[in-house]
C-alpha positions as CSV (number, residue, x, y, z in Angstrom):
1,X,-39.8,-56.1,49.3
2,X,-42.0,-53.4,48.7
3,X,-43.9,-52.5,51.8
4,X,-42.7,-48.8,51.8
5,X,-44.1,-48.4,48.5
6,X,-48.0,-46.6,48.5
7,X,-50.0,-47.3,45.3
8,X,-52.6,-45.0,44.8
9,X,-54.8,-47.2,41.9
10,X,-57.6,-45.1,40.0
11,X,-57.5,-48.4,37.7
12,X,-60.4,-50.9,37.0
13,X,-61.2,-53.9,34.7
14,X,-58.4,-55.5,33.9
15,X,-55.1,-54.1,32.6
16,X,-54.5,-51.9,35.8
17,X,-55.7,-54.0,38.7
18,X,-53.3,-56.7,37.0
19,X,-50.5,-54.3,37.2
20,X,-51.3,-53.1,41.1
21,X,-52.3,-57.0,41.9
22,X,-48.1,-58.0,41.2
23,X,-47.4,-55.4,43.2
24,X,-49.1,-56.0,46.1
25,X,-48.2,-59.7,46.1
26,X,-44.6,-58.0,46.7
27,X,-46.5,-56.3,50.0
28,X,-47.1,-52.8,48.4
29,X,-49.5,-50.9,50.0
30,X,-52.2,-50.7,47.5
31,X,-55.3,-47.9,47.7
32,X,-57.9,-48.7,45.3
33,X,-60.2,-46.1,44.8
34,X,-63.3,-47.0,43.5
35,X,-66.2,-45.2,42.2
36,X,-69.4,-45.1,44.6
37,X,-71.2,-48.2,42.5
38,X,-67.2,-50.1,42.6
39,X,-65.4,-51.6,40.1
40,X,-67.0,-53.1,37.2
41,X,-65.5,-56.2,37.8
42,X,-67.3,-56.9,40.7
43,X,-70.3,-57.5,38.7
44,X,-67.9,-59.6,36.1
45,X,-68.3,-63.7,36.3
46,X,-67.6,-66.6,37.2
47,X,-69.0,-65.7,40.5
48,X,-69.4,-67.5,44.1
49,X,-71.9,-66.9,46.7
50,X,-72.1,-63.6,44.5
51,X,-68.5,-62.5,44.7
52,X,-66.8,-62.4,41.5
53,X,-63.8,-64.6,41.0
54,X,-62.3,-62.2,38.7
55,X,-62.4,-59.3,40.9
56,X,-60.8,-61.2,43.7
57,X,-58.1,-62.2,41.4
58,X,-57.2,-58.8,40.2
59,X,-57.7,-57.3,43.5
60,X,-55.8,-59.5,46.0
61,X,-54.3,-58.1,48.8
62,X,-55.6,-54.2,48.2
63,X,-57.5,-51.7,50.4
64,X,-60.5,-50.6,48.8
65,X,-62.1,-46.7,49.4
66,X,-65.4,-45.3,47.2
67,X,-64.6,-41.4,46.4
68,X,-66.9,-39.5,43.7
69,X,-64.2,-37.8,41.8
70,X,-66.8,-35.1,40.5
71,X,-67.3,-33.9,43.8
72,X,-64.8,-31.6,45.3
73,X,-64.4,-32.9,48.9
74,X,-64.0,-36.6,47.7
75,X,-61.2,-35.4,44.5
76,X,-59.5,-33.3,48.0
77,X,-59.1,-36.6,49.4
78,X,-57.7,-38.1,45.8
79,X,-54.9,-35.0,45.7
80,X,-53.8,-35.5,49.5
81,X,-53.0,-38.9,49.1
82,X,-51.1,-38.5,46.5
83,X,-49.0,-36.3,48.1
84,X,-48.1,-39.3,50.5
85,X,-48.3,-42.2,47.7
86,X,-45.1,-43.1,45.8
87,X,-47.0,-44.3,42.5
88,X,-50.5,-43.6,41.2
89,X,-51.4,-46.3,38.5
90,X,-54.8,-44.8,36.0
91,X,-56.6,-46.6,33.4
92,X,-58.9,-43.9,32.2
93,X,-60.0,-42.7,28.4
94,X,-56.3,-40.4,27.7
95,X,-58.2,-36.9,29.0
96,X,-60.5,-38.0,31.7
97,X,-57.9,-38.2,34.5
98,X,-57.1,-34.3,34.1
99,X,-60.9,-33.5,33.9
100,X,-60.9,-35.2,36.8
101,X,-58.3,-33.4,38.3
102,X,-56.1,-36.5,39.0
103,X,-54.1,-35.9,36.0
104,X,-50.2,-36.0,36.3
105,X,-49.4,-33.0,35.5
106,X,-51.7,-31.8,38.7
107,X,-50.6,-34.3,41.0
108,X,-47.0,-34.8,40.4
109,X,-47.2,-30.8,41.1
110,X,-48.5,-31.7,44.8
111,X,-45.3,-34.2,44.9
112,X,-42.5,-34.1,42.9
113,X,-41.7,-37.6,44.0
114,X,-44.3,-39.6,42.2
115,X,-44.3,-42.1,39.4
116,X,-47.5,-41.3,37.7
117,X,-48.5,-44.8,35.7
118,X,-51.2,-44.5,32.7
119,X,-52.7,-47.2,30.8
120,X,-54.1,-47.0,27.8
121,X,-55.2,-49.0,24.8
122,X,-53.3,-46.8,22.5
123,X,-51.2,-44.5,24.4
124,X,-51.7,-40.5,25.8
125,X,-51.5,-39.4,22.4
126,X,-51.2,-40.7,18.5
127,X,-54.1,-41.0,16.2
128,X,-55.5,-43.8,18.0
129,X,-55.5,-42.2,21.5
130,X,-59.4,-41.7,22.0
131,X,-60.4,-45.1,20.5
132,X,-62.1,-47.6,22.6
133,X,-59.6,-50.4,23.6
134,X,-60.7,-53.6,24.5
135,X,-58.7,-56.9,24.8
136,X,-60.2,-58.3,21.1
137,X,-59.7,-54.9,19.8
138,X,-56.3,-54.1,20.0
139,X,-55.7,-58.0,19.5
140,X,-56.6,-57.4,15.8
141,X,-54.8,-54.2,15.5
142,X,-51.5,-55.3,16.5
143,X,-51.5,-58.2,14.0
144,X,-51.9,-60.6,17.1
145,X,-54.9,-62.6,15.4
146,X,-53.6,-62.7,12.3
147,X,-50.8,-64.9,13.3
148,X,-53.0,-66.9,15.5
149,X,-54.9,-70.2,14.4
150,X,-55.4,-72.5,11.6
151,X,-53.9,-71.5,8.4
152,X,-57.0,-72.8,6.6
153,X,-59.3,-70.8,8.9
154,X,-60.1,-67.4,10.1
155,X,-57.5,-65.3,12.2
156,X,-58.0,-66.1,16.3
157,X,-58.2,-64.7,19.1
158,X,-55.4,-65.7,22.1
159,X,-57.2,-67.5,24.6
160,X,-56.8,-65.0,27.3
161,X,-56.9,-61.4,27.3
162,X,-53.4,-61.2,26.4
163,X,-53.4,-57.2,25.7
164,X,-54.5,-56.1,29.3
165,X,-52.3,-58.7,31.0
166,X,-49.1,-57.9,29.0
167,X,-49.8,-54.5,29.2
168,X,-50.2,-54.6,33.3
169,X,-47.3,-56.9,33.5
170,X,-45.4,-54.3,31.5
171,X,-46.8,-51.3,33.4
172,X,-45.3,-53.3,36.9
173,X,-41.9,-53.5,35.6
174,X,-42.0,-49.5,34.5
175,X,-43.2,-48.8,37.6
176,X,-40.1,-50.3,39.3
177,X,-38.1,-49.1,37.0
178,X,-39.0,-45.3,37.7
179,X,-38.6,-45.9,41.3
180,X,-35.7,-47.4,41.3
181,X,-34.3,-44.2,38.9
182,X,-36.2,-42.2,42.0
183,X,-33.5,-43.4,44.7
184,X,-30.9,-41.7,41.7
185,X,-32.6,-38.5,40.9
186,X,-34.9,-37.8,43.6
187,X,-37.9,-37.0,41.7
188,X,-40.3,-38.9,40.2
189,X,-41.7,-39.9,36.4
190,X,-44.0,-40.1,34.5
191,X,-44.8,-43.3,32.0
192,X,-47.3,-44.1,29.2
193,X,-48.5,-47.9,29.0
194,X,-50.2,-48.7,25.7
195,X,-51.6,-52.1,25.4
196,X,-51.5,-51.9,21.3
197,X,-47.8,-50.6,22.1
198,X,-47.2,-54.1,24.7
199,X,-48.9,-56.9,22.5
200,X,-46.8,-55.7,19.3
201,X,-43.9,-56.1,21.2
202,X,-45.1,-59.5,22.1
203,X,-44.4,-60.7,18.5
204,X,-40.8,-60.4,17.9
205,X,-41.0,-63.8,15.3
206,X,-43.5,-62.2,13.4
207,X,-41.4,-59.1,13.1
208,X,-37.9,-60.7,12.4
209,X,-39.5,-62.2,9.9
210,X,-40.9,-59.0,8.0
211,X,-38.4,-56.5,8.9
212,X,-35.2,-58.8,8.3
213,X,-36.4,-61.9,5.9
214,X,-39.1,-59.4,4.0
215,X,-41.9,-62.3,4.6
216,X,-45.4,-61.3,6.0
217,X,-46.3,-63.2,8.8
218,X,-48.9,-65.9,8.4
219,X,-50.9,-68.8,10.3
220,X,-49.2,-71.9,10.7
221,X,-51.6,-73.3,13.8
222,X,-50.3,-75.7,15.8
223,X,-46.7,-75.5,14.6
224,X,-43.7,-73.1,15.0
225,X,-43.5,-70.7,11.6
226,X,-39.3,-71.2,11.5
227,X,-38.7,-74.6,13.0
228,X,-39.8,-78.3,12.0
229,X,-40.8,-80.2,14.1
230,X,-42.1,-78.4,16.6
231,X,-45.6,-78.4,17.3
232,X,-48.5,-80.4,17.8
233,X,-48.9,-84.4,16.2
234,X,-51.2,-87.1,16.5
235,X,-51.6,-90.3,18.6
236,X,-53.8,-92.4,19.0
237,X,-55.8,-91.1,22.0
238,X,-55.2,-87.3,21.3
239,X,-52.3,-85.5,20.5
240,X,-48.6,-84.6,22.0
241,X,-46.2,-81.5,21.2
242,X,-42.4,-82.3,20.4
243,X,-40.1,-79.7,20.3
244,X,-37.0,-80.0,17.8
245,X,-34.7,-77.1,17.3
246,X,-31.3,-79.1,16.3
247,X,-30.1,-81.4,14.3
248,X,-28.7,-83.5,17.3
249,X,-32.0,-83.8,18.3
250,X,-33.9,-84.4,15.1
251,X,-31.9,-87.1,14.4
252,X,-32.2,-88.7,18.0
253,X,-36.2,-88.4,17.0
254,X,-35.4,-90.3,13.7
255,X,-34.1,-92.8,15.9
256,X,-37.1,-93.2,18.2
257,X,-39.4,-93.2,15.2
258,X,-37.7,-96.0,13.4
259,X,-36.0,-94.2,10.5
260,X,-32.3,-93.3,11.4
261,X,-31.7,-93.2,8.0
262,X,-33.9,-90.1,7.4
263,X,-31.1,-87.7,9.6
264,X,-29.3,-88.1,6.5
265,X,-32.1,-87.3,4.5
266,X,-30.8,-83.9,2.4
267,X,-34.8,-83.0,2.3
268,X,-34.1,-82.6,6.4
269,X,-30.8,-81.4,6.4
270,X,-31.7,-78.6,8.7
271,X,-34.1,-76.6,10.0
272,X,-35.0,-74.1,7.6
273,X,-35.4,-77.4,4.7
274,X,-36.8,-79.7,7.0
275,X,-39.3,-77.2,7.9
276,X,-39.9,-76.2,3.9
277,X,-41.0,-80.1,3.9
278,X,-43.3,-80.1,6.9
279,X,-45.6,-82.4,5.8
280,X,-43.1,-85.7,4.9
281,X,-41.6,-84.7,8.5
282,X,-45.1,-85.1,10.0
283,X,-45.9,-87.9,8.4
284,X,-42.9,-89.8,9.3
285,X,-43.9,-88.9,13.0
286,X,-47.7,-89.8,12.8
287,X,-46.8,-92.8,11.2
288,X,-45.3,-94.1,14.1
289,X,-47.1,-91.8,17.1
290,X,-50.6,-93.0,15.7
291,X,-50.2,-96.5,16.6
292,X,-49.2,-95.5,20.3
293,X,-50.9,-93.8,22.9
294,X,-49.8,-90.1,23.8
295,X,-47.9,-91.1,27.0
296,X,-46.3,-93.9,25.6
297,X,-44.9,-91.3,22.8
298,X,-44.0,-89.0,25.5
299,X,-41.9,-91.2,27.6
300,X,-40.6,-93.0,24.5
301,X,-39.2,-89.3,22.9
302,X,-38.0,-88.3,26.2
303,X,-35.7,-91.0,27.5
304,X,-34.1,-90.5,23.8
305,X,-33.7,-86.8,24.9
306,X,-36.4,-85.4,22.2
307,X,-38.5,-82.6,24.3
308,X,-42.4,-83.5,23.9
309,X,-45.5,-83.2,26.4
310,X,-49.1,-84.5,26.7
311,X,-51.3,-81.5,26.7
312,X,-52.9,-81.3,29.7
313,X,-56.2,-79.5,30.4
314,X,-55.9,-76.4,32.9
315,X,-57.3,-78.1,35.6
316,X,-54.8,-80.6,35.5
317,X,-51.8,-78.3,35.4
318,X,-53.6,-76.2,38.5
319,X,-53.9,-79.3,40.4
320,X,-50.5,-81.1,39.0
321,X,-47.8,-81.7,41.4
322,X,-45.5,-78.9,39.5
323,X,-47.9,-76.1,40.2
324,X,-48.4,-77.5,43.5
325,X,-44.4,-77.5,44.3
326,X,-43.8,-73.8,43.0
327,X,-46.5,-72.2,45.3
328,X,-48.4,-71.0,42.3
329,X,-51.9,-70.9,44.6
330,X,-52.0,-69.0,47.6
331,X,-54.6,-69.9,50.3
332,X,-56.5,-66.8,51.1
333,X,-58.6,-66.1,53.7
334,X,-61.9,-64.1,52.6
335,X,-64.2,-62.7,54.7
336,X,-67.2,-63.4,52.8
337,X,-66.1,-67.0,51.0
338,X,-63.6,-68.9,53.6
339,X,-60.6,-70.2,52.7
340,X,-60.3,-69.8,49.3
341,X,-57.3,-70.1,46.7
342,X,-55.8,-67.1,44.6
343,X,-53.3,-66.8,42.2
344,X,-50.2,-64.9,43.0
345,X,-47.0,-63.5,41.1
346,X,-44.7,-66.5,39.9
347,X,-41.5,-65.3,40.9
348,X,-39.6,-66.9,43.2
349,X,-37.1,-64.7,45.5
350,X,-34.4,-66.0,47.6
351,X,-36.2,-65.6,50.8
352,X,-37.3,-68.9,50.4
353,X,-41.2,-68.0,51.0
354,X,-43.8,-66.3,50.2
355,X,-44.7,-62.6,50.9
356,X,-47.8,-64.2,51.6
357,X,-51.2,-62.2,49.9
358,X,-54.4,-60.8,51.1
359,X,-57.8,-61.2,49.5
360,X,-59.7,-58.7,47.8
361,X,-61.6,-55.9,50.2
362,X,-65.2,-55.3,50.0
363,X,-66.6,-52.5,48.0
364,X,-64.9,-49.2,50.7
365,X,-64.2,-51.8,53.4
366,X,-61.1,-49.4,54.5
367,X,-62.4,-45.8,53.3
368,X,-63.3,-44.9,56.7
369,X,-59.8,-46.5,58.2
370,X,-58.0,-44.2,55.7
371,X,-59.9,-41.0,55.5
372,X,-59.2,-41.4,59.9
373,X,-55.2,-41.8,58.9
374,X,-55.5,-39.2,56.4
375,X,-57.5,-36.7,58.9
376,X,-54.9,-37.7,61.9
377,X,-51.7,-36.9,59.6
378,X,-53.5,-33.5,58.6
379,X,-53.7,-32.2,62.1
């Protein structure tokens, strides 16, 4: 759907390559400029037969060129293919792109047209602008951590880096946007991605509860801060998640469990009560879950119509036959590894198939291709 879209991507690591990666799965044409020495990521593990998994994740289905954008000739190149790109996507420090000379304001002069994408930890300008933004960082400063983990322990991190990925997932969707408001107006835009700006937005519980209950948001761990039951309870082989949000279905659980009685119970009445007496509503689970084995709890809560899950490993929901039916892996061939298998945007479109993605390109595997296009269109 997009293949007469050009992406011009100054962007490494992680937030940007995320952003260009969704888009190329859609069959953009995506330009990734690299310094001479690459990417850092390409030095990032896990790696195979020395090629970092990472990198090839975040850099499926691009075209890779080296240009030292100090040197005059090489930022040259930089400015003319802008002028025939549709979006450039940057991840700089706020300031570096326009020492550079990459900045919008100078490109987006060469061609009205563009969409001009920057992504930032903290936004182009604000008090925070020049910090350093890594995932963890802006994790603690958007309150992230502090709603995550154990109530009886220290705040957590998110096990992924949730602030680059929201903020690339975000940064795809403006992009769209902007070019879609391009076929309207003609002319291009100009957008500011800030990941502290993306994961805040990410926690709209933990905001409805300040802003309209007055309550500051706090750990709860495995459990849901609003809603009882719903989290995580014991068997006796590990543990299993149900997930209760009515009173239909809470008192279909108190069925299952053995203890219709308690769906009567004023002390569960509803949700809000039932979850100010989370611990008697646990243990009138546990009681009954810890003498059976998590997949005999599953199937015995589901057939009553009580939503609950094992918790599989990610290996197993990889490999399981759901992420196997939904085309979640793509099978890639790379030049250096084989056949391998990459992730690819989950989205399904009514084409009925895949766009179909490209592995990663070498460090400047097409620099000499493109400088040739850009040399031929020049003449």
């Amino acid at each position: 759907m997009l293949s007469h879209v050009r992406i011009l991507d100054f962007t490494r690591i992680l937030s940007g390559p995320f952003a260009t990666a969704l888009l190329a799965d859609l069959g953009a044409d995506v330009i990734k400029i690299e310094a001479p020495q690459g990417d850092e990521y390409r030095r990032i593990g896990p790696f195979k037969d020395r090629q970092s998994a990472l990198f090839m994740w975040m850099n499926r289905g691009k075209r890779s060129m080296t240009l030292d954008l100090k040197q005059e000739d090489d930022r040259a190149i930089a400015i003319a293919l802008a002028r025939k790109s549709d979006v450039v996507v940057e991840n700089f420090t706020p300031g570096i792109a326009d020492k550079l000379g990459i900045g919008a304001e100078r490109l987006m002069g060469e061609n009205s047209r563009l969409v001009y994408c920057s992504v930032s930890g903290f936004g182009q300008d604000g008090p925070w602008a020049k910090r350093p933004a890594y995932d963890i960082v802006v994790q603690a400063l958007s309150g992230m951590m502090q709603v995550t983990g154990d109530p009886k322990g220290p705040p957590m991190l998110v096990g992924e880096p949730i602030g680059d990925l929201v903020a690339g997932l975000y940064a795809s969707w403006a992009i769209l946007a902007a070019l879609l408001d391009r076929e309207r107006t003609g002319k291009g835009r100009k957008i500011d991605v800030a990941m502290f700006d993306c994961l805040l937005s990410f926690l709209p519980t933990a905001q409805c509860r300040l802003l309209f209950a007055g309550l500051e948001p706090f750990r709860v761990g495995n459990r849901h801060p609003l809603s009882t039951p719903f989290g995580t309870f014991r068997a006796n082989d590990g543990h299993l998640v149900i997930a209760v949000l009515s009173n239909e279905q809470f008192a279909k659980l108190c069925g299952v469990v053995g203890s219709p009685q308690s769906a009567s119970d004023p002390r569960f009445a509803n949700d809000e009560v039932r979850t100010k007496h989370e611990p008697l509503v646990r243990a009138l689970i546990e009681d009954w879950s810890a003498n059976l084995s998590v997949a005999a709890a599953v199937d015995a809560l589901s057939q009553a119509g009580v939503p609950a899950a094992p918790i599989l490993g990610v290996g197993d929901a990889l490999k399981g036959p759901q992420a196997a039916f939904r085309h979640l892996l793509a099978d890639v061939d790379d030049p250096a590894l084989g056949r391998i298998q990459l992730g690819q945007q989950p989205v399904k479109f009514d084409t009925g198939q895949d766009a179909g993605i490209g592995p990663a390109p070498t460090l400047n595997q097409h620099g000499g291709a493109i400088r040739h296009h850009l040399s031929e269109d020049q003449r």
